[in-house]
ROBAKE-156937 format. One record per residue (C-alpha): residue number from 1; residue in one letter; x, y, z. Coordinates in nm, 3 decimals, always signed. Each point is the difference from the previous one (the first is absolute). Layout:
<pts>
{num=NUM; residuo=A; xx=X; yy=Y; zz=Z}
...
</pts>
This chain:
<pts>
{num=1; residuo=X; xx=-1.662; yy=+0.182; zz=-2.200}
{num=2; residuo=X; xx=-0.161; yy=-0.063; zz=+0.359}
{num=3; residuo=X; xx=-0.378; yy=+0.041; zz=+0.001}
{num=4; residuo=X; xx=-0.095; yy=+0.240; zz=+0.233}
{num=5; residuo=X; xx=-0.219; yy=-0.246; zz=+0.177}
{num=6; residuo=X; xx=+0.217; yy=-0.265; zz=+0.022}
{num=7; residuo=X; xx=+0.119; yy=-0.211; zz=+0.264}
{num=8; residuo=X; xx=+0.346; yy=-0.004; zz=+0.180}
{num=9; residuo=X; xx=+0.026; yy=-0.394; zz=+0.045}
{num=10; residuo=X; xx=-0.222; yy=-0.231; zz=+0.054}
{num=11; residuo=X; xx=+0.147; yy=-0.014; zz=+0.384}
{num=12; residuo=X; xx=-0.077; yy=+0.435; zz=+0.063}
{num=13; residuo=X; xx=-0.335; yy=+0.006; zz=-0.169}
{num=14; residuo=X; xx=+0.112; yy=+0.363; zz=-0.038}
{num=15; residuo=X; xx=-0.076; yy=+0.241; zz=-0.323}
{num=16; residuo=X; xx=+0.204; yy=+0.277; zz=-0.131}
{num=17; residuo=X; xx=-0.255; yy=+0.222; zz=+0.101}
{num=18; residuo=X; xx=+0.028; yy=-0.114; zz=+0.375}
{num=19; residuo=X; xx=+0.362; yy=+0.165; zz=-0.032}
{num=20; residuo=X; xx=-0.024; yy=+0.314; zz=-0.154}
{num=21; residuo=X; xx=-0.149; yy=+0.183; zz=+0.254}
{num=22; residuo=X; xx=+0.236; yy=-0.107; zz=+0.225}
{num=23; residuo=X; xx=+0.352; yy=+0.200; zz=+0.097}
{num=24; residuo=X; xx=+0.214; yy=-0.373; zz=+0.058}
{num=25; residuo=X; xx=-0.083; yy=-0.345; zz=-0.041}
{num=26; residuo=X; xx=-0.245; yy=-0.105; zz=+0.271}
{num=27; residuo=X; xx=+0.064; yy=-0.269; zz=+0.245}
{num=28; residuo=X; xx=-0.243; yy=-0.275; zz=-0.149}
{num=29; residuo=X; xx=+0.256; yy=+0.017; zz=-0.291}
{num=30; residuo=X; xx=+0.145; yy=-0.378; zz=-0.086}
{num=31; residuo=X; xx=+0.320; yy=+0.054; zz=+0.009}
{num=32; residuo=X; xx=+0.297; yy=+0.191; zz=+0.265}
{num=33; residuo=X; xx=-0.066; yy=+0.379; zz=+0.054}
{num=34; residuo=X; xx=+0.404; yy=-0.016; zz=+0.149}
{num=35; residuo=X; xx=+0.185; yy=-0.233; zz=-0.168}
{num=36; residuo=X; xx=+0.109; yy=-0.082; zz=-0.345}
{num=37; residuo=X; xx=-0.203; yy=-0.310; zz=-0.256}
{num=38; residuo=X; xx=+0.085; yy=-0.123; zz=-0.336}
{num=39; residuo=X; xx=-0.236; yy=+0.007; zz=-0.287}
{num=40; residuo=X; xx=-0.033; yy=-0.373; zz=+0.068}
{num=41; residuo=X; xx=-0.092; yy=+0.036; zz=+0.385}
{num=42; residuo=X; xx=-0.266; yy=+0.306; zz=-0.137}
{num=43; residuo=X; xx=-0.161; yy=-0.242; zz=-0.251}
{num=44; residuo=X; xx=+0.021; yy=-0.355; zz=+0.250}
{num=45; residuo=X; xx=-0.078; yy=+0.176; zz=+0.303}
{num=46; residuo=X; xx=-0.236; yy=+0.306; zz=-0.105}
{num=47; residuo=X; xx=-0.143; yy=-0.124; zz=-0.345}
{num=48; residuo=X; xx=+0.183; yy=+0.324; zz=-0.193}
{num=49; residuo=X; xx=+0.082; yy=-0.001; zz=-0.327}
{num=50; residuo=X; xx=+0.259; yy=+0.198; zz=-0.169}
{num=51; residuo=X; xx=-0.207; yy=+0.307; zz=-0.133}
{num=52; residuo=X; xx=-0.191; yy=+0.018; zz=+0.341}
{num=53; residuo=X; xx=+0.393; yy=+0.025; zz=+0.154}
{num=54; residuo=X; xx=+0.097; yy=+0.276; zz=-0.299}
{num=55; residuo=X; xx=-0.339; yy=+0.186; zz=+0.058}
{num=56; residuo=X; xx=+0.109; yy=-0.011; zz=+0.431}
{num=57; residuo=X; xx=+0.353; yy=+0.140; zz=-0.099}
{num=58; residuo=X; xx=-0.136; yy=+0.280; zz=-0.251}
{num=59; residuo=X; xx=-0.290; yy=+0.117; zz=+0.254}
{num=60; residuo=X; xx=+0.300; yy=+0.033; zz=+0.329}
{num=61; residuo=X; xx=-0.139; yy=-0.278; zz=+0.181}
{num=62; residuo=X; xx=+0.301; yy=-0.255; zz=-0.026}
{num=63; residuo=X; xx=+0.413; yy=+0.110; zz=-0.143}
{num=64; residuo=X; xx=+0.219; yy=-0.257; zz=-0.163}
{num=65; residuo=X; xx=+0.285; yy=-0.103; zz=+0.193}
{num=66; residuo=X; xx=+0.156; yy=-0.208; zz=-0.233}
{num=67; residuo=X; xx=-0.123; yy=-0.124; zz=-0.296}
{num=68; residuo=X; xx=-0.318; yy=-0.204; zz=+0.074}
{num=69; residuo=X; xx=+0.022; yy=+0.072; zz=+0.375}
{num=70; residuo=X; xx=-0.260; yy=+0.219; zz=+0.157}
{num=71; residuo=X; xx=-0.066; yy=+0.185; zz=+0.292}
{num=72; residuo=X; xx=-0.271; yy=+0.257; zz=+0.167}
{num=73; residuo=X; xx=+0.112; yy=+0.325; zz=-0.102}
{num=74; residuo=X; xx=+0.012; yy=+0.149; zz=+0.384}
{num=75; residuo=X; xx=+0.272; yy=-0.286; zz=+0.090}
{num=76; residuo=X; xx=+0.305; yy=+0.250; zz=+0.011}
{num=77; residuo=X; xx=+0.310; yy=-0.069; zz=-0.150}
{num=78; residuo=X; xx=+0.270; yy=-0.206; zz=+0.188}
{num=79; residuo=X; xx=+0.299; yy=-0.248; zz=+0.036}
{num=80; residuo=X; xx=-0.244; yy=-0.215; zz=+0.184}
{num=81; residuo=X; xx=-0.287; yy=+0.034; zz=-0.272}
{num=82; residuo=X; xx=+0.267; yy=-0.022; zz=-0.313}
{num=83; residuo=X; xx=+0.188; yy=-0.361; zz=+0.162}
{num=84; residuo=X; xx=-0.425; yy=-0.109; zz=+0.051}
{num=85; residuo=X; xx=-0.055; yy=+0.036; zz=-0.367}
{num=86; residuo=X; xx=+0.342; yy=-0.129; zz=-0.112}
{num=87; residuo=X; xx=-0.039; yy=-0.291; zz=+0.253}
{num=88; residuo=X; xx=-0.357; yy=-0.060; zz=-0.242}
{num=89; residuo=X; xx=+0.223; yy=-0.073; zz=-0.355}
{num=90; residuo=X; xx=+0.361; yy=-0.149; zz=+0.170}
{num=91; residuo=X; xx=+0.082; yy=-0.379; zz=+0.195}
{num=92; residuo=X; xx=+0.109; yy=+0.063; zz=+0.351}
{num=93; residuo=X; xx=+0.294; yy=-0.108; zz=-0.060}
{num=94; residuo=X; xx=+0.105; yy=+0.255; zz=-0.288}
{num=95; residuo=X; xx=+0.214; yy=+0.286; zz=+0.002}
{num=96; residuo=X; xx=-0.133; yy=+0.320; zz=-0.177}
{num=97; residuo=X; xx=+0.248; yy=+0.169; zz=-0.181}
{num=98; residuo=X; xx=+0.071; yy=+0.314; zz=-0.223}
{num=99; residuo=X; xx=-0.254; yy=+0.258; zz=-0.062}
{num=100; residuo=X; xx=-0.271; yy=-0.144; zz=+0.225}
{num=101; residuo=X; xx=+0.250; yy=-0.042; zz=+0.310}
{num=102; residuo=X; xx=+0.109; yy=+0.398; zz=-0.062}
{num=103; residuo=X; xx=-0.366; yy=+0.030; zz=-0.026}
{num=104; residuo=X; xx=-0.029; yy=-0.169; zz=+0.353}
{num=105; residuo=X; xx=+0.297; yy=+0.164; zz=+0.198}
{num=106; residuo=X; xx=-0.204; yy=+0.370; zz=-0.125}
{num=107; residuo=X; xx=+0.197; yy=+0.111; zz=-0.326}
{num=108; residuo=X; xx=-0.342; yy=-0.004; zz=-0.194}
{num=109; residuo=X; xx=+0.152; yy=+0.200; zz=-0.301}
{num=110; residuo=X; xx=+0.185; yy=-0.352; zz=-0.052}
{num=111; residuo=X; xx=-0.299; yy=-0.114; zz=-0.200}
{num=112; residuo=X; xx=-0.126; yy=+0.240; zz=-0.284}
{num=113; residuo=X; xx=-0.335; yy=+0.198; zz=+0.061}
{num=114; residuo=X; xx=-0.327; yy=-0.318; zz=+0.034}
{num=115; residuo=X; xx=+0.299; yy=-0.224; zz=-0.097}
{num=116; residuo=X; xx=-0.108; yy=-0.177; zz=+0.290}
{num=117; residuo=X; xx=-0.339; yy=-0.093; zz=-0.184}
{num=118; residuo=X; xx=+0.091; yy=-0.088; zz=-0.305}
{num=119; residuo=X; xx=+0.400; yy=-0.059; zz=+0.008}
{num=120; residuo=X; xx=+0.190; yy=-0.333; zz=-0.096}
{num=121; residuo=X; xx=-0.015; yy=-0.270; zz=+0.281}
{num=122; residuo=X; xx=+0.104; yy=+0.046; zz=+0.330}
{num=123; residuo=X; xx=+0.321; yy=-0.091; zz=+0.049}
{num=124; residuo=X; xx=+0.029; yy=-0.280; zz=+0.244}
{num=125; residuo=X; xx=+0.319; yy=-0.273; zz=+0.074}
{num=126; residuo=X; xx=-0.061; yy=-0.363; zz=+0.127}
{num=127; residuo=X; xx=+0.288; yy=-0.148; zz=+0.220}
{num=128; residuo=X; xx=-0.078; yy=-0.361; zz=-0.148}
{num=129; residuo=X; xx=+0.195; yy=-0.048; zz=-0.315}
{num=130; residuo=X; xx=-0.195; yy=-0.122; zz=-0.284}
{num=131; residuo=X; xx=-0.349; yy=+0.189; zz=+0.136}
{num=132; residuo=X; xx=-0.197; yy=+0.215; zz=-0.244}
{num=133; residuo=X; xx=-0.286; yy=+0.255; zz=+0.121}
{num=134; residuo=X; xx=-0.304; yy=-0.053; zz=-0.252}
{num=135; residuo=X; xx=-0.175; yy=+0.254; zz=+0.069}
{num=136; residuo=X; xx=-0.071; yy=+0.307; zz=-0.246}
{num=137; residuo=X; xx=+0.041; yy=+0.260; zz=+0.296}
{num=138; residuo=X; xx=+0.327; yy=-0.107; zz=+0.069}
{num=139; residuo=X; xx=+0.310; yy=-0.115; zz=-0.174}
{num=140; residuo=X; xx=+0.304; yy=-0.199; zz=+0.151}
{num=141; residuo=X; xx=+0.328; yy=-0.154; zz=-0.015}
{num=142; residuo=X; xx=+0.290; yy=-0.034; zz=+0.216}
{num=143; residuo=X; xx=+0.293; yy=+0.174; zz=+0.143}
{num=144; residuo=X; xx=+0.219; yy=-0.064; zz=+0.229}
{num=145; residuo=X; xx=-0.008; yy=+0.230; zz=+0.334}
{num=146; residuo=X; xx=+0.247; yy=+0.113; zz=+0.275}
{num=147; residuo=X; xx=-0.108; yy=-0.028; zz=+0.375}
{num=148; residuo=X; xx=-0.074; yy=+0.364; zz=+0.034}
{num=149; residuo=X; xx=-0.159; yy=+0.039; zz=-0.333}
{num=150; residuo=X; xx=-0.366; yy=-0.103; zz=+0.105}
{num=151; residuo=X; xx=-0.216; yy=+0.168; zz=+0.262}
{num=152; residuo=X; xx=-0.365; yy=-0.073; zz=+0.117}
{num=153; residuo=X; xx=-0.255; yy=+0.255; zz=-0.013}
{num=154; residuo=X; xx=-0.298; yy=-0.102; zz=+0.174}
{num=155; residuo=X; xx=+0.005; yy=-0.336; zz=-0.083}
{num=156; residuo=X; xx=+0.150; yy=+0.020; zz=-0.380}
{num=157; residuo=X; xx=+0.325; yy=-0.043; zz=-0.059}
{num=158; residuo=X; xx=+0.175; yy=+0.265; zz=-0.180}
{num=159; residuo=X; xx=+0.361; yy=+0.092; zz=-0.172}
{num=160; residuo=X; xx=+0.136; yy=+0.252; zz=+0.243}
{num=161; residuo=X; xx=-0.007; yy=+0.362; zz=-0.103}
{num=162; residuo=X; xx=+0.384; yy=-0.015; zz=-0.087}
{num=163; residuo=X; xx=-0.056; yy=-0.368; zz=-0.235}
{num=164; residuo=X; xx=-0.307; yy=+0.160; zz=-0.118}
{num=165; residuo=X; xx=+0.224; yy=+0.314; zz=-0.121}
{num=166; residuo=X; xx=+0.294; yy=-0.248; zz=-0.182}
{num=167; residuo=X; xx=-0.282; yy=-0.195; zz=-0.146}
{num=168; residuo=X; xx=-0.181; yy=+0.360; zz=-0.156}
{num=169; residuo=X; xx=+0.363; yy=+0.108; zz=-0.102}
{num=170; residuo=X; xx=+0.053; yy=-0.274; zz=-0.186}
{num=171; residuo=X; xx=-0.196; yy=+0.129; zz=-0.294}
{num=172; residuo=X; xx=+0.051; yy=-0.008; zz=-0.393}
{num=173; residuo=X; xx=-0.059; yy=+0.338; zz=-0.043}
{num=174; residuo=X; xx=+0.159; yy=+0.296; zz=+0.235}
{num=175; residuo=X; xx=-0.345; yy=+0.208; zz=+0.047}
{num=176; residuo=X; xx=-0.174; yy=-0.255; zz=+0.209}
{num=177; residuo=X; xx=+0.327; yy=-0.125; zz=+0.157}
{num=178; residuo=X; xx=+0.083; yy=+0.370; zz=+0.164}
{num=179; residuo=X; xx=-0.395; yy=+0.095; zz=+0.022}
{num=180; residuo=X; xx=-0.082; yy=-0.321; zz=+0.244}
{num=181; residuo=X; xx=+0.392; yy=+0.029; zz=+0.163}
{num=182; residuo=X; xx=-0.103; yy=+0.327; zz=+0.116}
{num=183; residuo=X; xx=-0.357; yy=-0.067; zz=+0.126}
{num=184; residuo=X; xx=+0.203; yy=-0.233; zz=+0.252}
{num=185; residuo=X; xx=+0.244; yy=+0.207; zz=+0.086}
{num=186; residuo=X; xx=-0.262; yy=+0.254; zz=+0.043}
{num=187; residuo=X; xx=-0.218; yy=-0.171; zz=+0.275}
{num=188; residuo=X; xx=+0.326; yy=-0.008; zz=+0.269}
{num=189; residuo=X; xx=+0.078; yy=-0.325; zz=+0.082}
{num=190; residuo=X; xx=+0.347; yy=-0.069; zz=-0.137}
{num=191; residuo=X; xx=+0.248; yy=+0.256; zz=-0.114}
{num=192; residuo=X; xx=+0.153; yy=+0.042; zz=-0.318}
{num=193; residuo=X; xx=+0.368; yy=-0.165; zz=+0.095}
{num=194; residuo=X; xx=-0.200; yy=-0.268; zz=+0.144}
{num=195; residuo=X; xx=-0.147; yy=-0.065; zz=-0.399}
{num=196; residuo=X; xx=+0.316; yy=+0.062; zz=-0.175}
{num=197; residuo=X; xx=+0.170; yy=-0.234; zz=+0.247}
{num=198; residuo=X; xx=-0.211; yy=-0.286; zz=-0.070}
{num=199; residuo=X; xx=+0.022; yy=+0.019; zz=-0.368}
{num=200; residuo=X; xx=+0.334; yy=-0.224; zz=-0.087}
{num=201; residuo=X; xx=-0.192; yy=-0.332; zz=+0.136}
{num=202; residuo=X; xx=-0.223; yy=+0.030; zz=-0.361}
{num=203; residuo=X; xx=+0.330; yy=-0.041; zz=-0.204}
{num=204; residuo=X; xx=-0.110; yy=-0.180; zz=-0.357}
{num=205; residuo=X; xx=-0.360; yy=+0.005; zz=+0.109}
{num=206; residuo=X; xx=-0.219; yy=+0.165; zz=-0.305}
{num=207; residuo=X; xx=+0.007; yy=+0.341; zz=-0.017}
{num=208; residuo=X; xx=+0.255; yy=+0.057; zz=+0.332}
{num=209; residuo=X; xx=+0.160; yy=+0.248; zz=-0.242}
{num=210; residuo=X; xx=-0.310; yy=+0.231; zz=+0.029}
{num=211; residuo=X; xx=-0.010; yy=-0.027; zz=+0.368}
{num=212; residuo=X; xx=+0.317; yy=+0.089; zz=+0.011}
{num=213; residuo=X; xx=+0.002; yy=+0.295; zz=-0.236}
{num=214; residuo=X; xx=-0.304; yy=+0.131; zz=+0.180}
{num=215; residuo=X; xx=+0.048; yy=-0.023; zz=+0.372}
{num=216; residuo=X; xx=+0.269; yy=+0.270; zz=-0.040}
{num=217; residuo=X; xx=-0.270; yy=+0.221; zz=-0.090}
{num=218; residuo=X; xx=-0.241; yy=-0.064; zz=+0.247}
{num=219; residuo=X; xx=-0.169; yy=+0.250; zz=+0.210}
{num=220; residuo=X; xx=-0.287; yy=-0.032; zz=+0.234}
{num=221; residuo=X; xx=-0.107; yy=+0.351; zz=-0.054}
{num=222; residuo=X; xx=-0.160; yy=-0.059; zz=-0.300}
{num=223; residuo=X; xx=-0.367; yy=+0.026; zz=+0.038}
{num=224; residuo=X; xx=-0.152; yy=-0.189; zz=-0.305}
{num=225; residuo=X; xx=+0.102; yy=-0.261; zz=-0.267}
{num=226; residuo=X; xx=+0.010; yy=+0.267; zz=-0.248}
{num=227; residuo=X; xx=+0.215; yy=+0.228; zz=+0.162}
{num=228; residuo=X; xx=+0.249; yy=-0.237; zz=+0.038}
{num=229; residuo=X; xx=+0.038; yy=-0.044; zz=-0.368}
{num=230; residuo=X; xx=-0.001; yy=+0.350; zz=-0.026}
{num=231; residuo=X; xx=+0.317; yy=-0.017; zz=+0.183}
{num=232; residuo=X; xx=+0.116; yy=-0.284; zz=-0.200}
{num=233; residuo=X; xx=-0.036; yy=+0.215; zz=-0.264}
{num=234; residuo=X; xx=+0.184; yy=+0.308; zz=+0.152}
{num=235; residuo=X; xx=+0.294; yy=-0.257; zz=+0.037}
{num=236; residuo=X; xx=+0.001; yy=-0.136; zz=-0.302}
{num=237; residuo=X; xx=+0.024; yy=+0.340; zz=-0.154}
{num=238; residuo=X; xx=+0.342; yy=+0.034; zz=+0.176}
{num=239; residuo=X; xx=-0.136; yy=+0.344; zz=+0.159}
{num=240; residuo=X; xx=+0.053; yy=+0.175; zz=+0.309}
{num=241; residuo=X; xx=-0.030; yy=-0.240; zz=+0.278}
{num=242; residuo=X; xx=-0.450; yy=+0.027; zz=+0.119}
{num=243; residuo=X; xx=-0.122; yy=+0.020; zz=+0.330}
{num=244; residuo=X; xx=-0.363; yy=-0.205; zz=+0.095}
{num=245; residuo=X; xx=-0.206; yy=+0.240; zz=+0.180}
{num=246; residuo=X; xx=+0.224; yy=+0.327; zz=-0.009}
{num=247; residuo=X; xx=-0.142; yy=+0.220; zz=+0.237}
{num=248; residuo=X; xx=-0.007; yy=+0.393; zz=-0.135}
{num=249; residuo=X; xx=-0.018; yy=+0.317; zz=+0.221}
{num=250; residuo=X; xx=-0.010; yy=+0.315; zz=-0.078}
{num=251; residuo=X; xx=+0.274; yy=+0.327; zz=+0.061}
{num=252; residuo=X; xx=-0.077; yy=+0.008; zz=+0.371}
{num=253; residuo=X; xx=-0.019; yy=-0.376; zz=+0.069}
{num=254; residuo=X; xx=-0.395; yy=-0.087; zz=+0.010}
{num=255; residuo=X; xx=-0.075; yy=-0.310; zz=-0.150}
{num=256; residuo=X; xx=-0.175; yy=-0.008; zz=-0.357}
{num=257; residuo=X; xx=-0.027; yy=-0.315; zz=-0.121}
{num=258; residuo=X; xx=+0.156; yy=-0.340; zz=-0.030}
{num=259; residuo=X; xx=+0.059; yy=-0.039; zz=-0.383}
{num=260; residuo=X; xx=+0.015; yy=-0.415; zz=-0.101}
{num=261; residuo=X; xx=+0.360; yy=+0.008; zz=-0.190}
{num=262; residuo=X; xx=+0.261; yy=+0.292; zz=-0.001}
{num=263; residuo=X; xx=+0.342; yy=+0.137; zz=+0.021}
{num=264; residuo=X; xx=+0.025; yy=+0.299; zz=+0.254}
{num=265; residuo=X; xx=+0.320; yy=+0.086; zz=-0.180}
{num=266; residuo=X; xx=-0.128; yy=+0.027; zz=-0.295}
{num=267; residuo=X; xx=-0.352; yy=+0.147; zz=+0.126}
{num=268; residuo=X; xx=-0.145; yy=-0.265; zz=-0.240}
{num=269; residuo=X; xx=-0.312; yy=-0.234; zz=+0.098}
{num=270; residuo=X; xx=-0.215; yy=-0.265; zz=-0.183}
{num=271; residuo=X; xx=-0.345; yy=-0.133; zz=+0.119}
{num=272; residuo=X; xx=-0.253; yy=-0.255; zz=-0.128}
{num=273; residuo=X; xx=-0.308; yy=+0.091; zz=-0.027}
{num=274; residuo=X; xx=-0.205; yy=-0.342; zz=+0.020}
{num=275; residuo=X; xx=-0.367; yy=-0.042; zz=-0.146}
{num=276; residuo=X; xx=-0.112; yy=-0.076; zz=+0.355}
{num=277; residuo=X; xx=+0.101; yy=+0.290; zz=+0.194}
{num=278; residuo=X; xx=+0.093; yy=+0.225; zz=-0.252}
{num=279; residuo=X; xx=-0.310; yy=+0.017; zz=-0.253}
{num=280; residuo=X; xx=-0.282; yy=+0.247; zz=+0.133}
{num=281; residuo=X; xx=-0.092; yy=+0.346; zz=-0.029}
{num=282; residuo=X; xx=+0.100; yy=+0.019; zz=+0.401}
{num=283; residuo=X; xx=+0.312; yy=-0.213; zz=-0.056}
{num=284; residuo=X; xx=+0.087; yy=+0.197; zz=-0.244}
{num=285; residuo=X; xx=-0.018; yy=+0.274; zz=+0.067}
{num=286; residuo=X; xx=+0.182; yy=-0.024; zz=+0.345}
{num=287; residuo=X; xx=+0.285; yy=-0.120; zz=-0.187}
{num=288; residuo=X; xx=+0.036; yy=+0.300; zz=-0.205}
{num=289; residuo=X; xx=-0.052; yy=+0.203; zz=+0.300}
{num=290; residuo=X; xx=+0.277; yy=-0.157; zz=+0.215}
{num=291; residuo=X; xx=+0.268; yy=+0.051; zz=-0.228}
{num=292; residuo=X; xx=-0.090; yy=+0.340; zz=-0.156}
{num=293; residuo=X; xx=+0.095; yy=+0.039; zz=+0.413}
{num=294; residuo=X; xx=+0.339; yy=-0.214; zz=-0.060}
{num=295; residuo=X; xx=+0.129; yy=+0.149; zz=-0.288}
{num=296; residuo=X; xx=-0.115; yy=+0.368; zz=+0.117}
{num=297; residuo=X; xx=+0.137; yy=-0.028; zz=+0.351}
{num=298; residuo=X; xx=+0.358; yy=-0.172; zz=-0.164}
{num=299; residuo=X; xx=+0.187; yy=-0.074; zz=-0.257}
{num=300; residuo=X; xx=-0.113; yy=-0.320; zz=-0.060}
{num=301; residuo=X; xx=-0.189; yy=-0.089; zz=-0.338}
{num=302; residuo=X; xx=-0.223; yy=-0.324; zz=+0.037}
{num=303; residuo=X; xx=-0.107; yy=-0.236; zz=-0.271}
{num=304; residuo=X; xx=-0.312; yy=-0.220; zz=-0.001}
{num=305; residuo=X; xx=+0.063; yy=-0.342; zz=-0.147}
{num=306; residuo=X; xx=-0.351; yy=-0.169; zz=-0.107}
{num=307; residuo=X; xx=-0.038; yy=-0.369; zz=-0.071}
{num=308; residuo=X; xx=+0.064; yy=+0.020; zz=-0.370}
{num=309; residuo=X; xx=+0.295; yy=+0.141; zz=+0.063}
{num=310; residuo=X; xx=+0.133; yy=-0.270; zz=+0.242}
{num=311; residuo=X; xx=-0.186; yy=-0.275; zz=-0.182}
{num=312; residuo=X; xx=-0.074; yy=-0.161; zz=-0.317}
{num=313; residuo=X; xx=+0.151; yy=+0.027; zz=-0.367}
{num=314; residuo=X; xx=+0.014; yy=+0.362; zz=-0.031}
{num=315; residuo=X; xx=+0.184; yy=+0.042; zz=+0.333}
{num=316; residuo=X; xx=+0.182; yy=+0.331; zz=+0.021}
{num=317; residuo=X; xx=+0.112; yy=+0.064; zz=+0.375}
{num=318; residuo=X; xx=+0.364; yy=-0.025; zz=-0.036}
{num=319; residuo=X; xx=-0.055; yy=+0.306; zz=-0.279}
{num=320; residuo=X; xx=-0.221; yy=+0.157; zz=+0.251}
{num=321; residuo=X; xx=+0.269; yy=+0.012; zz=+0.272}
{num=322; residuo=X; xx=+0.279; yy=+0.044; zz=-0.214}
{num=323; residuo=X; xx=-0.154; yy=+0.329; zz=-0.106}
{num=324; residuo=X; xx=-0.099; yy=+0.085; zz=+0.348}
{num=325; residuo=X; xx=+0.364; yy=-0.047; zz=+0.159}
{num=326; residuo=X; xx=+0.144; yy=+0.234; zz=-0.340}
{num=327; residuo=X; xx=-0.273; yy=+0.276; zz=+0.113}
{num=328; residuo=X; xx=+0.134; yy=-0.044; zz=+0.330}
{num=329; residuo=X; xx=+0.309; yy=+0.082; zz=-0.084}
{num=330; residuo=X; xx=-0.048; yy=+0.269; zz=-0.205}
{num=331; residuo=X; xx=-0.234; yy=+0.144; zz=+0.242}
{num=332; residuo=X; xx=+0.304; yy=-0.024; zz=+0.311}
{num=333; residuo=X; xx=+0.196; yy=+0.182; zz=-0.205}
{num=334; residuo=X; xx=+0.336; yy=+0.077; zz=+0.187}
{num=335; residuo=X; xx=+0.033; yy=-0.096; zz=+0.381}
</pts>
């Protein structure tokens, strides 16, 4: 625990209680107020020890980056700030890869919620054969790159938004194959013949067969990782083929709502409600409002999939939709 009278560094001379009064770090501060620093820099440079870092991050003065990089909390978000704080952990002459290089191109549902802060290494590729990365904020290895499959952003060189997408396809497991697949699809820069066109040049790498299972069902409509594996799991279910973001009006054509998964056939939707925008009073009960409209104003009938149903041992969604598309049915009746 930091003593409330103690010292930030034997280089600031300031106390904690010289910064609580204040709305930002002040200039006399020891380190950048507008550009990213490692843990290291903050204890060579500004005499800061871990705890007196933690104690800056839980009082809003600094924001993790990464894990172990820092920087002033009014520093707004960017490609140029994100490449400054990779640029911190990564040789110049490494390629980012995977997550971290969806991460850069803007897909930031790529990496899991503060995955960034805490996640396995980076994932970083050295053109040398033979050369390791020791460091424990980034892992690497090699692989072997076409001409067109590494870009520079701001200095860092990156797989290009189309490698980046054949690398995150090439999962073990479907969810986080077609979750991260769709992110990049999502953001605009390729289209989705241009990924399924690429995808015979991984032939007998490890786990092409996912890839290639996946890209068929890849749509850049999606608007989170879990509603893509809601999808999944609409497809795997061998139902009625879903629609991401079906948009619903009512009798006289004014818009109601754009439901996350649905079949206008069918008048059947799904939607996850996630912890983070889906858990208060408010949230709440704006959800229940919007489609009491829906189903009042149509025939459709809406079902609200929460994160132990999509997750976890006791799983139930394809039973939830299941029994959603046989109401459905029942509830058309004869056309």
């Amino acid at each position: 625990m930091i003593g409330r009278y103690s010292r930030w560094g034997t280089r600031s001379g300031m106390r904690r209680t010289d910064l609580e009064g204040l709305p930002f770090l002040p200039t006399g501060f020891p380190l950048p107020l507008d550009a990213p620093f490692t843990r290291a820099t903050a204890h060579r440079e500004g005499g800061l020890t871990p705890h007196q870092l933690a104690w800056l991050v839980e009082q809003g003065f600094l924001r993790r980056l990464l894990r172990n990089v820092y920087v002033a909390t009014p520093v707004a978000d960017s490609l140029d700030l994100r490449c400054a704080a990779l640029r911190l952990v990564v040789p110049q002459d490494a390629v980012v890869c995977d997550r971290h290089a969806g991460w850069l191109h803007g897909a930031e549902m790529v990496l899991a919620p503060n995955e960034h802060l805490n996640l396995a290494p980076i994932r970083v590729f050295l053109p040398a054969p033979g050369r390791r990365l020791r460091n424990v904020l980034a892992d690497s290895g090699e692989r072997t790159f076409a001409r067109d499959d590494v870009v520079e952003l701001n200095g860092l060189r990156v797989t290009s938004p189309l490698r980046t997408t054949w690398d995150l396809g090439r999962q073990r497991y479907a969810e986080p194959s077609l979750a991260a697949m769709d992110q990049m699809l999502r953001l605009g820069l390729f289209s989705a013949a241009e990924l399924a066109a690429g995808v015979p040049r991984f032939k007998g790498m490890r786990w092409v067969t996912v890839l290639r299972t996946m890209v068929a069902y890849v749509d850049g409509r999606a608007e989170s990782p879990p509603e893509s594996i809601l999808r999944l799991r609409w497809i795997q279910a061998h139902l009625p083929t879903p629609v991401p973001q079906l948009e619903v009006f009512d009798a006289v054509g004014t818009f109601l709502a754009r439901l996350d998964l649905g079949n206008e056939a069918l008048a059947f939707a799904a939607e996850y409600d996630g912890d983070e925008w889906h858990s208060s009073p408010d949230q709440l009960r704006h959800d229940r409002e919007r489609r009491a409209l829906v189903e009042a104003e149509t025939p459709f009938r809406i079902a609200a999939v929460r994160k132990e149903n999509l997750f976890g041992p006791r799983a139930d969604v394809e039973a939830v939709l299941r029994r959603g598309v046989a109401e459905a049915r029942r509830g058309r009746g004869p056309l």
